[in-house]
C-alpha positions as CSV (number, residue, x, y, z in Angstrom):
1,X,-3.0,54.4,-64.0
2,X,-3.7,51.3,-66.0
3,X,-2.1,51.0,-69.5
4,X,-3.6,51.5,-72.5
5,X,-4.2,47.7,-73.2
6,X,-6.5,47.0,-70.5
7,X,-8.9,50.7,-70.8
8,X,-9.6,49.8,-74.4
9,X,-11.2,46.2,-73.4
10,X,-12.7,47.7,-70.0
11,X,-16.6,48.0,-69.8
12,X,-18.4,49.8,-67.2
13,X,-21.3,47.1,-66.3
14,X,-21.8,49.3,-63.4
15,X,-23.1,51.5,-66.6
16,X,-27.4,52.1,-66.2
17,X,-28.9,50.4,-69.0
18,X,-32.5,49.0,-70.1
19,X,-33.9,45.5,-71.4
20,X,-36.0,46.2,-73.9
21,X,-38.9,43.2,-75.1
22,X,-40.1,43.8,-79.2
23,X,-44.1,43.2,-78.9
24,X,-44.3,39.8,-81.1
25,X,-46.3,37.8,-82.9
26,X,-45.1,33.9,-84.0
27,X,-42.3,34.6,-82.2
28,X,-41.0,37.2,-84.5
29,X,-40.7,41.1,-83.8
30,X,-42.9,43.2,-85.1
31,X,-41.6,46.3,-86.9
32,X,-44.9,48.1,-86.5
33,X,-44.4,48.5,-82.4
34,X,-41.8,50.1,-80.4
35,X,-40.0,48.1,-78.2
36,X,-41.1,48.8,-74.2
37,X,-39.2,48.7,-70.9
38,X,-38.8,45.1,-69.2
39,X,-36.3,46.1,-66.6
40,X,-33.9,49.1,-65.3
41,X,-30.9,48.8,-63.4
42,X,-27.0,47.8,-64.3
43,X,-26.0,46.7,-67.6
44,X,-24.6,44.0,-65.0
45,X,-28.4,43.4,-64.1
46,X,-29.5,43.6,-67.6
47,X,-27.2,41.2,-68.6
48,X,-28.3,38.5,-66.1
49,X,-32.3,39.5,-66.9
50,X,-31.4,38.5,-70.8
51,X,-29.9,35.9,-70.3
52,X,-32.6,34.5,-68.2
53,X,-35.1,34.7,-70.6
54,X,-35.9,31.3,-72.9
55,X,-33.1,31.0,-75.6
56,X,-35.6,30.4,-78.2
57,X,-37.2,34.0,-77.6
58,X,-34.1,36.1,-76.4
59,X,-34.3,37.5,-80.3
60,X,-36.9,39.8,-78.9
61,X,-35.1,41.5,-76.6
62,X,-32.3,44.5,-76.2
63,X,-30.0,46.4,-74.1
64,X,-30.3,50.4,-74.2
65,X,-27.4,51.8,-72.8
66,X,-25.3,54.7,-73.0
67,X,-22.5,53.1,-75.6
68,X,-18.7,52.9,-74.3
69,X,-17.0,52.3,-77.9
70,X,-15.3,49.8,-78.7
71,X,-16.8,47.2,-77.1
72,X,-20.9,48.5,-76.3
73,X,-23.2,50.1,-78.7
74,X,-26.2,52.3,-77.1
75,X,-28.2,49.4,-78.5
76,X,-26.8,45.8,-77.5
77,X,-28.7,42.8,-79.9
78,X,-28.9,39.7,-78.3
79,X,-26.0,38.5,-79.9
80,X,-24.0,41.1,-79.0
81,X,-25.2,40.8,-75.1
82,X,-24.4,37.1,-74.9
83,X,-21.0,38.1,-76.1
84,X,-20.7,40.5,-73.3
85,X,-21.9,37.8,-71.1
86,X,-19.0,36.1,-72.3
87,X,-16.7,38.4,-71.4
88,X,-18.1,39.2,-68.3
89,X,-17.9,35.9,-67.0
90,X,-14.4,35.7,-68.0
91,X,-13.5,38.9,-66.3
């Protein structure tokens, strides 16, 4: 049993999850479309897909997941995913 410290900061990237691309035009999202499906698989594997993509377009992207408060949302923004990058890494 681990203590309390350590489940609280603990994130399941085993977790299934979905990168999501906003259609775009000049590089910015448009709010008129729905978002569709880039890639399945781990949030681990979603992860890695993001952070693959182009810096400069990454905006246009998100992780759907099933949240695991405190630390992931059901819908991760790129800044948020970099952060979890972060802390994957570091794990």
């Amino acid at each position: 049993m681990g203590d309390a410290s350590s489940s609280a900061t603990k994130v399941d990237f085993s977790a299934l999850a979905v990168l999501q691309k906003w259609p775009s035009l000049g590089n910015q999202r448009r709010p008129d479309r729905e978002p569709y499906q880039v890639s399945e698989g781990t949030l681990d594997a979603c992860i890695t897909a993001f952070m693959q993509k182009p810096a400069l377009s990454r905006h246009l992207y998100e992780i759907r997941t099933a949240a695991q408060p405190p630390l992931v949302t059901d819908i991760l923004s790129p800044e948020h995913v970099i952060e979890l990058s972060r802390l994957r890494e570091f794990l």
